[in-house]
N, C-alpha and C positions, 0 to 999 in steps of 0.2 A: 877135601872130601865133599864139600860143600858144592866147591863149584864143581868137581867130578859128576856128584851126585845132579846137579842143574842139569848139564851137559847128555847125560844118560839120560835121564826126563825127558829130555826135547829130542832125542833123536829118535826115542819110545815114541814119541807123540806124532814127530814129523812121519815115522814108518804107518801110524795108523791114519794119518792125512791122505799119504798116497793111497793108502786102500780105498779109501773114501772117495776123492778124486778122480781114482782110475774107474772104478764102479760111476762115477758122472760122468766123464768123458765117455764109457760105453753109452749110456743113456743119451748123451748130447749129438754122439755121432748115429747113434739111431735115429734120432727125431732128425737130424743133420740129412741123411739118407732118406728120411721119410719126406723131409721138406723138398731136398733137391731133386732127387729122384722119382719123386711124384709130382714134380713140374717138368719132368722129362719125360714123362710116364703123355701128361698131359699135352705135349705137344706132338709126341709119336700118335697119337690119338688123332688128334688134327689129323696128321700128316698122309696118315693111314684113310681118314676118312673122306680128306678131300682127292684124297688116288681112287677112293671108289667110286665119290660124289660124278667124277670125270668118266673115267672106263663106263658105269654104270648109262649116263647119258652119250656115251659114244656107241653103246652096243646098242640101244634105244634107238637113236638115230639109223642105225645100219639096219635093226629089224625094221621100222619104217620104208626102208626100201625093198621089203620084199612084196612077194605077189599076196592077196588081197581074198581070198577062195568066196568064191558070191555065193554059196549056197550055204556057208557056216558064218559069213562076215568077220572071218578069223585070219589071223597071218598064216601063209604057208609058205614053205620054201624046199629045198634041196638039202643033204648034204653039204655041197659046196655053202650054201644061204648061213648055213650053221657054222661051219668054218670060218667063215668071213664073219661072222659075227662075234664069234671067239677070239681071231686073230685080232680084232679091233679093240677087245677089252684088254688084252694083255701087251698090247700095244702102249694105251693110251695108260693102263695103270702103271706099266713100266717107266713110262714118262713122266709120270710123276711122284717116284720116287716110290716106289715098290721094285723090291731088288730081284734081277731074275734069280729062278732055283736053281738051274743046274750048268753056268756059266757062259750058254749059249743064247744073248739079247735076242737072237734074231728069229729064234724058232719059235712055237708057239706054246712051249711047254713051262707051265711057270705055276709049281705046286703051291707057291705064296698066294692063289688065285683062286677062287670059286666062283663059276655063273651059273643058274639056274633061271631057263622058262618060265614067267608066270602068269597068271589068268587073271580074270574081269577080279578076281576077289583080292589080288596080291597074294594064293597061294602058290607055290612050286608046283606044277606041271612036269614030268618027266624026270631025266636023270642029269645028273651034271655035266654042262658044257663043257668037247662037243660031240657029245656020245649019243646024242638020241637017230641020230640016223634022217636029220630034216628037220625040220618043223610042221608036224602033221596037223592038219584045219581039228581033228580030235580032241588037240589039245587045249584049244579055244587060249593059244597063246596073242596077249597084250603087252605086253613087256617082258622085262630081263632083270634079275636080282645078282648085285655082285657080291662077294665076300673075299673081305684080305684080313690073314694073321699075321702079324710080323713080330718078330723078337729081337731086342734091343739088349746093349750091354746098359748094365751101369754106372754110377759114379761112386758113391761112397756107400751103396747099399750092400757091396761086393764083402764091405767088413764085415759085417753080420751074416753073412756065407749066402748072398742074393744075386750071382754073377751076372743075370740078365733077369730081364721084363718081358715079357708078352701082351700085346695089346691087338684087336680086333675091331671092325668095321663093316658096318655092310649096309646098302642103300636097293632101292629098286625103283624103276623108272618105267611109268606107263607110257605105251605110244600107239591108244589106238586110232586108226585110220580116218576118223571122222571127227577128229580134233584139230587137226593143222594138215598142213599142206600135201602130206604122204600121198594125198590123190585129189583131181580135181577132175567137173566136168564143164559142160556147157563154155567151152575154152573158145577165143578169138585164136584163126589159123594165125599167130606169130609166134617166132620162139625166141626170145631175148638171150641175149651171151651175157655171162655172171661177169663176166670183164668188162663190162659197161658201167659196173660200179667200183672197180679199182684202185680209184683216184679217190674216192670219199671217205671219210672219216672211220675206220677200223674196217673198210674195204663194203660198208653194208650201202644199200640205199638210203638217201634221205628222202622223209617222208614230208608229202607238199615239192618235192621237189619238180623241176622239170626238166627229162629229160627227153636228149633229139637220139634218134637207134637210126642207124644207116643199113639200108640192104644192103644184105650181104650178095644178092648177086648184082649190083650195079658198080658196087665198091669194093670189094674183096681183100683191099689191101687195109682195111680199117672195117669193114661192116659188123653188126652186132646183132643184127635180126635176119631172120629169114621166114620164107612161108611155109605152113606146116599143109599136110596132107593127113586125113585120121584114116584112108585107107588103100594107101600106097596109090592114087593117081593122080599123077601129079598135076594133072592138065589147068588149065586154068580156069574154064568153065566150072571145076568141081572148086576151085578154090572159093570162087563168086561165091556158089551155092554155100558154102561153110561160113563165109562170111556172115552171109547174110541171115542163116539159121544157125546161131552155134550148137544147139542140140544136137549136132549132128556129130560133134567129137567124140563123143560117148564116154566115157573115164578113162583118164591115164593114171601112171603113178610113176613118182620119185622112184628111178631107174631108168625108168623103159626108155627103151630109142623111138622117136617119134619119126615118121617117114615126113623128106622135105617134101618143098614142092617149086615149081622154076616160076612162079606167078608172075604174072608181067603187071607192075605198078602200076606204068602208066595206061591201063588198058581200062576202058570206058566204065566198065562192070564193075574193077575195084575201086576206081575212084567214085563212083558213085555210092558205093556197098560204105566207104571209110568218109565222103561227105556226110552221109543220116547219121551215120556216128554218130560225128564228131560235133553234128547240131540236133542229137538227140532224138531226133525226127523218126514218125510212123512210116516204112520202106513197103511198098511191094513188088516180089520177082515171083516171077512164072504161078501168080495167082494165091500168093503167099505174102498175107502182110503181116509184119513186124514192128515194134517198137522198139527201134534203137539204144541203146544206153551207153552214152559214151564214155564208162568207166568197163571195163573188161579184162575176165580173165585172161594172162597170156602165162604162155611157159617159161618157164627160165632152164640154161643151157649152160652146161661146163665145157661140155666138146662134139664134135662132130664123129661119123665117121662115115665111110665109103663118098661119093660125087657126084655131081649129077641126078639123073632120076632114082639114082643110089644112096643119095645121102641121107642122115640120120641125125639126130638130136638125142641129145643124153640127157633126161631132163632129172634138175635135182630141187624145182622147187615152183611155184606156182606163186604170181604176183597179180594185184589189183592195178589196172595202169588205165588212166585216164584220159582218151586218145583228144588232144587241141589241134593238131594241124597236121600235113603231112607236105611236101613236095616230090610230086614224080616225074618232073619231066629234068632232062640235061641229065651227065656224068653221075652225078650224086643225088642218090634219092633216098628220102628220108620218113620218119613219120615221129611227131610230137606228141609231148604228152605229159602228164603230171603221175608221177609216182605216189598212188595212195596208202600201198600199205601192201605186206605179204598176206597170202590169205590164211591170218590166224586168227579172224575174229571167234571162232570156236574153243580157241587154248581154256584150258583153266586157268584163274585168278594167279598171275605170276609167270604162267609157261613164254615159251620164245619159240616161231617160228624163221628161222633164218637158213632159207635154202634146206638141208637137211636135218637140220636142231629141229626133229620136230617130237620132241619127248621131254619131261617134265619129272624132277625126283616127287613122291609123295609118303606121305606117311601113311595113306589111303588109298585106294581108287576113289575116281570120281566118278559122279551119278551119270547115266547114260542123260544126253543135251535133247534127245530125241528133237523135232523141228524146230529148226532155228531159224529168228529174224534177225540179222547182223547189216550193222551200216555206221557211217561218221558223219558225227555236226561240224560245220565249218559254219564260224560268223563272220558277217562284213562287218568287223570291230570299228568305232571312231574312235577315233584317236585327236590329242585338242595340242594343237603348240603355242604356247604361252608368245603374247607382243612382246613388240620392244618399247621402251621407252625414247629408242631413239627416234629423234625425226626424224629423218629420212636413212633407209637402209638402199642401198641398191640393188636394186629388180632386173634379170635377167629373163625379156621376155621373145617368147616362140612363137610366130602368129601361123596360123595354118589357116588356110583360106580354101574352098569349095573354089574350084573351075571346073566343076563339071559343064555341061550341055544347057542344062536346065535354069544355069546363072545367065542366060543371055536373053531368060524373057523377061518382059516388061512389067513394071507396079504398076496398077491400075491407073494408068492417065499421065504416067508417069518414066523414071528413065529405067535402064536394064538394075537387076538384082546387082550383076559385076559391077556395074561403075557407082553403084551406092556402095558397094564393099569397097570400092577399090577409095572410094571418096573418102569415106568413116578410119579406115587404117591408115591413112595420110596423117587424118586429123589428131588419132591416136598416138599416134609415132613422134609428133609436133608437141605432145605434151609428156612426152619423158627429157627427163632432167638429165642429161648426158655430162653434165660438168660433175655432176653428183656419184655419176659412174653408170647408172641406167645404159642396160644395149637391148637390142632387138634381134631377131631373125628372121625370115619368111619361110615356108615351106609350104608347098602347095599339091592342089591332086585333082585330077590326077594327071599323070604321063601314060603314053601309049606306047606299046610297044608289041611286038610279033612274036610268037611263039610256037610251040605242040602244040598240034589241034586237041580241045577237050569238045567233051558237050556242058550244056548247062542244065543247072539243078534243077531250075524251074520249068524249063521246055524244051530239055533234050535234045537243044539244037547243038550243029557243030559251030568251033569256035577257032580260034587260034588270034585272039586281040587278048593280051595282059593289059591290064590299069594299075600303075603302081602312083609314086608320090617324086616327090624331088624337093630336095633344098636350094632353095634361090638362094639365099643369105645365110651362112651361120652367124653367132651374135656377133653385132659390131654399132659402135658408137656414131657410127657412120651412116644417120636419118637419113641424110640426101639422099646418100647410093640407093636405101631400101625402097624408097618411095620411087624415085627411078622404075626401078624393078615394079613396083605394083603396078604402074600409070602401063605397063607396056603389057600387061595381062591377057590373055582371051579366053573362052570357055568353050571345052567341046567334050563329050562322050561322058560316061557313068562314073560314079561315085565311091572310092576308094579309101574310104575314111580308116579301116583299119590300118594299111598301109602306114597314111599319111602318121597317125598317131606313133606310130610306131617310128615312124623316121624320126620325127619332129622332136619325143622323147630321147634317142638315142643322140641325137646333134644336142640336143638342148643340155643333158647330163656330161655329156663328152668336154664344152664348150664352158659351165658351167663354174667360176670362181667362188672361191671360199667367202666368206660373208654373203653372197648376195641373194636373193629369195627368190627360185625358178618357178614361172609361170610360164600355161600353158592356153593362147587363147585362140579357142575352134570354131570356125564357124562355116554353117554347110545347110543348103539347103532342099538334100534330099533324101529320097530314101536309100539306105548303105546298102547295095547289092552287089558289095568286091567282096572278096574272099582275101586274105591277107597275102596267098601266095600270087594274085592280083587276077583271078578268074572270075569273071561275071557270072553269078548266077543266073542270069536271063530275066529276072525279076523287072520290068519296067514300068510297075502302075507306083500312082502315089497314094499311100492307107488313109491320109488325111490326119489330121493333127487326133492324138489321142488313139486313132486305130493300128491293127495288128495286121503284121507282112507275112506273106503265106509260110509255112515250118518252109520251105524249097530256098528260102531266104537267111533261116534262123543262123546258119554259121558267118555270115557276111557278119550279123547284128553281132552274135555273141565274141565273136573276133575282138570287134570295134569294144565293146564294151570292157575284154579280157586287155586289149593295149593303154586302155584308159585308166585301167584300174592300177595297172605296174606302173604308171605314170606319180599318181596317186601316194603310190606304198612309198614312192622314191622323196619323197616331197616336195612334190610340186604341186602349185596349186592351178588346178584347170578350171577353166571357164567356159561356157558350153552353148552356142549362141547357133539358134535355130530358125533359118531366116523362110519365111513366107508361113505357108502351110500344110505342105507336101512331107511329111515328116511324121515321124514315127517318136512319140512322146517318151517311151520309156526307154529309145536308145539314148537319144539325144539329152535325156537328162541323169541316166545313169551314167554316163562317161564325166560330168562334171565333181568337182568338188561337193562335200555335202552342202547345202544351203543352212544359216544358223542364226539364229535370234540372238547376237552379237548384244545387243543394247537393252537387252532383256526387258523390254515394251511387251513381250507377250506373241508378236507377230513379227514375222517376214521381211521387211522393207527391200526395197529395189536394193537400195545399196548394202543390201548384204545376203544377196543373193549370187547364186553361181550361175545358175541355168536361166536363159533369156531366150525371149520370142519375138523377135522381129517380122511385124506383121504388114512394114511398109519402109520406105525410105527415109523416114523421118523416126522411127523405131530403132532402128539399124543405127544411125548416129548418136542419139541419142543413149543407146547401151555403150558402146566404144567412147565417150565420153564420160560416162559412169564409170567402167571399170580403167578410163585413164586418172582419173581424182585418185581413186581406191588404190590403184598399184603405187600411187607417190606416198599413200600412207595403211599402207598394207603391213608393213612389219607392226602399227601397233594392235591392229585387229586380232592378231595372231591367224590360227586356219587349222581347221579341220579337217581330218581328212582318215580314208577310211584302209582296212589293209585285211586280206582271209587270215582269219588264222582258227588255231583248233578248238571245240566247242568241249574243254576241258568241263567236267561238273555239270554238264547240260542233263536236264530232266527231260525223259524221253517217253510218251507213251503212248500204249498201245491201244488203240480204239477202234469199237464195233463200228460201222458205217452209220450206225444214229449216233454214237461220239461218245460211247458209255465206256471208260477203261478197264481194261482188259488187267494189261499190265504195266509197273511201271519201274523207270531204269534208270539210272546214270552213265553218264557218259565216263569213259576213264581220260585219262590225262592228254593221250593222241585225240581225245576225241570221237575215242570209240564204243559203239555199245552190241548191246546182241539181247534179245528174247528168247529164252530155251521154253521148249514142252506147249508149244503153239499148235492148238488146234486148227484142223483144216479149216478154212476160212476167207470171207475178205475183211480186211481190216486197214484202218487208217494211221497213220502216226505224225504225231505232233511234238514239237518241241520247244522248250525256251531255257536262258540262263539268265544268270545275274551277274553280269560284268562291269564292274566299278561305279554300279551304281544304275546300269541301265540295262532293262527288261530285253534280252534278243528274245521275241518271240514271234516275229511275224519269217514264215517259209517263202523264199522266193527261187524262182525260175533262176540259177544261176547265182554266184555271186556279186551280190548289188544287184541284178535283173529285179523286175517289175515282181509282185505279192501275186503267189496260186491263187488268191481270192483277192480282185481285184475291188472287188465292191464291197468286202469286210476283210483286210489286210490280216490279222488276229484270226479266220476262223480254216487258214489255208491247210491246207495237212498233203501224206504223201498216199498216195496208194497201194498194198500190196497185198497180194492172195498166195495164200498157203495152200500147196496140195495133201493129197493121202498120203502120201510117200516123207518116209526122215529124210533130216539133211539139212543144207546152210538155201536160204534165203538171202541174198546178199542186196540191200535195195540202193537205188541211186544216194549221194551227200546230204542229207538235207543242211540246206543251206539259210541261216535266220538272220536277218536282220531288224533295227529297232526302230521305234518313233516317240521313243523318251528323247530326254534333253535338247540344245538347242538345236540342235541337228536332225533336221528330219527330212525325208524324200517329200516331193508336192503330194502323191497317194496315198500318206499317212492320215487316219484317219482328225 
């Protein structure tokens, strides 16, 4: 009975366990249900929100392309405008993972979907997309609000009688017109093809890049540009005039088809209208002068359609491009240039403009920018490369030598300029250590040759003589041969320095072995009046040591200065030797390596300098003897040297013309800045940063080019006048460079 009685106990006891138990397992599979299905709850959330985040800036984007109504400053459209804008949300939400509602993906109908019109305020405007019949300028519509429900099953929540979830999402996305690139005016007649950047990194432009666009009617099997027309004539005279005044394109917009035009390149009027470009230079045509700025708006182009004086541009996006050179004559013709940037310096804090992405999610609208100042700091950074301890490294050196015309006059009482060069580079080539591994090369400028007749910058004469460069030698250990080569030398015609640099660089990098330290040593003694595609400016006086070459000259210089500088970025170290007097100081010593207070004495010494003035024949040797000691022990100096890059953190401000700030700014990480709510005005802007230690604040004419204040380097600044009228001010690079550490220009104060 006993153990009967136990036995009854425990199975009484066991039955009131299970009670107990079963009542916890309800409570555990609820909290079970509540844990796991409210982390499922949470990711359909997500899933839902980044399906609207997308639709929402897809439909953004497509009202961006509609028409623009100038008497309400409001988006207007059609019917169709509204359809297409609809089909695009339910497109792009479909894609990412919003289920269609009634089995048909392809139609537009998809009740998991809500879009609504909305205004300056982020209120709803009208009825739900796409029912309003257009988009009427009344409804003072800015963006588009989208909304998705979705219902989900669940997982364990189903035991407590919870079969599915419901969860919700909705985002809205401003895109008005005068924030990014949905319209631009004051455009340069080109229209670039968006397949020009195909090949680069997520298909976008890289910015500082430099890209070559081929005419499309010279090359048609590869071109990427064409000339634009803003009011269907195509002729070329009217192109000149558009060049030359961009005001005259009057506002397009993301959509519209822009009329071509059959511009002939090489025809005297464009090359002239894209030479002041491209050297910044004051133009005047038919009584009309201008100040050129060689960064310019162009279009950007997806597809063409109709031919000939029929043809059309589909534009989806507006770029800053920064015109360096062009070539029009022969098969292929081209025009160069540096990619600066889409024009979104307008966006709000975070937005992207990228071809059509021109719309921005907010939890707000944003304040109207009313007049804006927008532009980018670029510094000429130095950069330091630590010596070697070895003694001797091997030097890989490029000599480029002046044969122009001007090398065959005589030193005062003394022999020709040529046969001191030709003496001094002997004697230099005689003291590299060739057992050590030391080589040489020569390359010289210029060459002659015949061409398209052009005219010239400076006096409109016709032309048809190119001046390029040539390599006598690439590197070789092989003194004898070089000098050979030198001793048979002669000199005749103009001065091709851009060229030459450029050759001399491109053989010298090509040629170039691992360990060994590439130098670059130049020496010319006149003033640069070749253009790099090898056209004479017509320029033929000499400014005199320390003076300035007329602007008709300024692309020959800034050429010369832009090859020297790539030279530089590559690491090589140039040496920059300026023989008589006839010579222009601030080319001839910006193309060199920095100069640098190596031995930290406080001062300069010859031997640790870059840029040299040979003022007779005993100068001239005397430098080639110096820089032959220094190249044997060159690797322990280490070397300086300088590269553009982005004016990231730069302090930007805005100043009255007596220098009182107005406002002030940082630069964001490209480099870019902007001033919103700028009264009509003129005003000044100045800039500086702090980069590893050293002050960029002096502005100069170009990268590396000579200080806008030549006579207080520090007090240079940029120009620019605001009118009545809103809108983007978009002003030339400013460009800074320093005169901290040991590295400084001779101009520094």
């Amino acid at each position: 009975m006993k153990g009967t009685t136990f036995f009854r106990s425990v199975r009484r006891e066991t039955g009131q366990s299970l009670v107990i138990i079963g009542g916890a397992l309800v409570v555990l599979m609820a909290l079970l249900a509540l844990v796991t299905d409210a982390g499922n709850a949470y990711v359909q959330r997500q899933r839902v929100q980044n399906a609207v985040d997308a639709a929402t800036l897809a439909g953004g984007a497509e009202l961006a392309r509609t028409y623009v109504d100038p008497d309400s400053g409001h988006y207007a459209g059609t019917p169709q405008d509204e359809n297409r804008i609809w089909q695009t949300i339910v497109r792009v939400a479909q894609a990412n993972g919003i289920p269609d509602s009634n089995g048909n993906p392809n139609d537009s109908v998809n009740t998991n979907i809500e879009a609504y019109f909305i205004g300056p305020d982020g209120q709803r405007v009208g009825v739900p997309l796409p029912n309003n019949g257009g988009i009427p300028p009344s409804y003072e519509v800015s963006g588009v609000e989208v909304r998705s429900t979705l219902a989900f099953g669940t997982f364990f929540a189903r035991v407590i009688g919870f079969d599915e979830m419901e969860t919700s999402a909705d985002a809205f996305a401003q895109a008005h017109p005068d924030w990014c690139p949905a319209s631009a005016s004051n455009l340069f007649p080109i229209a670039v093809s968006a397949a020009l950047f195909q090949d680069d990194p997520g298909g976008k432009p890289i910015e500082g890049a430099t890209y070559r666009i081929w005419d499309k009617n010279s090359n048609s099997s590869y071109g990427n540009f064409g000339w634009i027309s803003w009011d269907n004539d195509p002729s070329n005279t009217t192109l000149i005039a558009n060049m030359h005044d961009t005001r005259r394109s009057g506002t397009w917009h993301v959509g519209d088809l822009v009329p071509g035009a059959t511009g002939v390149m090489n025809s005297s009027g464009v090359r002239q209208e894209l030479d002041a470009y491209i050297a910044g230079a004051t133009h005047s045509r038919n009584g009309l002068t201008i100040q050129h700025d060689p960064s310019v708006i162009i279009p950007i182009y997806d597809y063409t359609v109709g031919n000939g004086n029929n043809l059309k541009y589909h534009i989806v996006g507006f770029a800053r491009f920064r015109l360096t050179n062009y070539k029009s004559t022969g098969g292929d013709k081209w025009i160069e240039g540096v990619f600066e940037r889409y024009v979104d310096t307008t966006s709000p804090p975070g937005g992207g403009c990228y071809l059509t992405q021109t719309v921005k999610l907010y939890d707000e609208p944003p304040a109207d920018l009313g007049r804006v100042i927008a532009g980018t700091v670029h510094l000429n950074e130095i950069f330091y490369t630590e010596g070697s301890s070895e003694q001797h490294v091997p030097v890989d050196v490029m000599l480029v030598l002046d044969i122009s015309g001007s090398m065959n006059a005589s030193w005062s009482g003394g022999s020709s300029k040529l046969q001191s060069a030709k003496d001094a580079l002997i004697a230099f080539n005689n003291t590299l250590n060739v057992v050590e591994g030391d080589r040489v090369g020569l390359t010289t400028f210029p060459t002659v040759g015949r061409g398209a007749q052009y005219r010239t910058t400076c006096d409109n004469y016709k032309m048809n003589l190119y001046l390029y460069s040539e390599v006598r030698s690439s590197l070789t250990d092989n003194v004898g041969y070089v000098n050979s080569i030198i001793q048979g030398l002669s000199a005749d015609s103009g001065t091709s320095l851009a060229h030459a640099i450029q050759t001399a660089r491109e053989q010298l990098l090509a040629d170039l072995r691992p360990g060994a330290i590439p130098v670059l040593i130049i020496a010319s003694d006149g003033i640069v009046n070749v253009t790099l595609d090898g056209k004479w400016t017509g320029f033929g006086g000499a400014a005199g040591q320390g003076q300035n070459t007329p602007s008709c000259n300024n692309q020959a210089e800034q050429q010369t200065i832009e090859q020297a500088n790539l030279a530089k970025e590559a690491g090589i170290i140039v040496f920059s030797i300026a023989i008589g007097d006839g010579f222009n100081t601030a080319v001839t010593e910006a193309i060199a390596s920095p100069d640098a207070d190596y031995d930290g004495n406080g001062q300069i010494d010859d031997y640790e300098k870059h840029f040299y003035i040979a003022r007779n024949a005993s100068d001239l040797a005397n430098i080639y003897q110096l820089i032959g000691n220094r190249v044997q022990q060159i690797a322990e100096e280490g070397s300086y040297y300088t590269k553009e890059t982005l004016g990231a953190g730069a302090t930007v401000e805005l100043r009255t013309t007596s220098g009182a700030i107005v406002q002030t700014t940082t630069a964001n990480n490209a480099g870019a800045f902007q001033f919103t709510d700028v009264a009509p005005g003129d005003y000044r802007l100045t800039a500086r940063v702090n980069r590893n230690g050293l002050i960029y604040d002096i502005l100069t004419y170009g990268n590396g080019g000579p200080p806008r204040d030549p006579n207080n380097p520090r007090n240079g600044y940029v120009e620019v006048s605001i009118g009545q009228g809103t809108g983007i001010t978009q002003v030339e690079v400013l460009y800074l460079s320093t005169c901290d550490g040991a590295a400084r220009p001779t101009w520094c104060p």
